[in-house]
N, C-alpha and C positions, 0 to 999 in steps of 0.2 A: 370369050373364046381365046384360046390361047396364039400369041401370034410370031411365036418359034419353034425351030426345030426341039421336040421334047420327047423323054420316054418317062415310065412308071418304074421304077424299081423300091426295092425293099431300104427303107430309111434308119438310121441311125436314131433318129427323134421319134418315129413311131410306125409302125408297119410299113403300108408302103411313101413313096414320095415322088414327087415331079422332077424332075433332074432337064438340066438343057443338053441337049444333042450338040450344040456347039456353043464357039466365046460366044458372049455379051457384052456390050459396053455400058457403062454408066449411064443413065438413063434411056438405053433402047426399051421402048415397049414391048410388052411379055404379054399382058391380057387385057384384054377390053372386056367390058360387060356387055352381052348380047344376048337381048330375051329368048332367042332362038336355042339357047343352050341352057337357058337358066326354066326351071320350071316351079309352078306355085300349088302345092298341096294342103289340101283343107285337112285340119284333123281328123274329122267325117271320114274322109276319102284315105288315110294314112288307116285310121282304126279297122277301118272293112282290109286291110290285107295280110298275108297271112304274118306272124311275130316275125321270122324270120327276115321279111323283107321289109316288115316296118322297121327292124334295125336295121338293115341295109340301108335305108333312104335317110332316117336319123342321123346316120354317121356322118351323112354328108349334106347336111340340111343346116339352115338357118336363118333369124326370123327379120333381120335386117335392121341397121341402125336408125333414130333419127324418125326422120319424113317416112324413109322408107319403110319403116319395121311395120312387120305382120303382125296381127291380132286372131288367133283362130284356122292359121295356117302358114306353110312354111317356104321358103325357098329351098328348091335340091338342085344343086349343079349337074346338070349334065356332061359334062364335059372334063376332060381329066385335069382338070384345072383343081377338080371335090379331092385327087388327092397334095394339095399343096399344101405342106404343115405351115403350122404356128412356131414363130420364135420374136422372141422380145427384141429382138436385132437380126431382123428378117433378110435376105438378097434382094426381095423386092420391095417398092414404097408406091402406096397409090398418090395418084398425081389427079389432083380432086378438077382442076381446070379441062384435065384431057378425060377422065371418066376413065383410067385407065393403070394398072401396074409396071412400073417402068423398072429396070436393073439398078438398084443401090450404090451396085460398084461394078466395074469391073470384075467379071465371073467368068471360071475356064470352063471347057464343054465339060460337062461332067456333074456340074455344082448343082447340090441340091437350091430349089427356088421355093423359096416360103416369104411368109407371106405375115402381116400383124393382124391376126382375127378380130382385135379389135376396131378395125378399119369399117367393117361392115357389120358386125354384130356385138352386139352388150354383153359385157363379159357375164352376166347370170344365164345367157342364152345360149353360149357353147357346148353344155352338155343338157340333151333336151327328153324329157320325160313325161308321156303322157298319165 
């Protein structure tokens, strides 16, 4: 869940993006992970809907790293957190002790917040095809 002021706007990197409503400091926490927001879709349950919102859910879906990763179904964020883009030198860094995405640097209200996809998902799993 996301744990600052933020809004959705149209992104530079790709359609839209997460942007903070106001500063950040260097390490303030930005998002936690919270089952409450995150949800798990079986493929089953993805193929029974109609195309157009199986790619709605896919865009914002994936199948997790590690211990975590999915076999036969997927994570989709709930929460506007699904639009956080990917960059190689992201504003935010997960902080693997606190379960959690903290601020990079110092960020002014304004600044896009993205995020290293590969943090939680395998890079062959970001773009997903049934």
């Amino acid at each position: 869940m996301i744990l600052v002021p933020h809004y959705v706007d149209r992104s530079a990197i790709e359609g839209l993006g997460l942007f903070c409503a106001a500063a950040l400091q260097t390490g303030q926490a930005i998002y936690r992970y919270d089952w409450r927001f995150v949800m798990i879709i079986s493929e089953t349950e993805l193929c029974e809907l109609p195309e157009a919102m199986q790619q709605a859910v896919l865009k914002y879906s994936y199948r997790g790293r590690g211990t975590q990763r999915l076999s036969g179904a997927m994570y989709y964020c709930a929460d506007d957190a699904r639009f956080m883009n990917h960059a190689d030198e992201p504003s935010t860094l997960w902080d693997e002790d606190q379960g959690q995405y903290v601020a990079a640097r110092d960020l002014p209200a304004g600044a896009e917040l993205t995020c290293d996809y590969r943090d939680f998902c395998e890079p062959e799993d970001c773009e997903f095809e049934l």
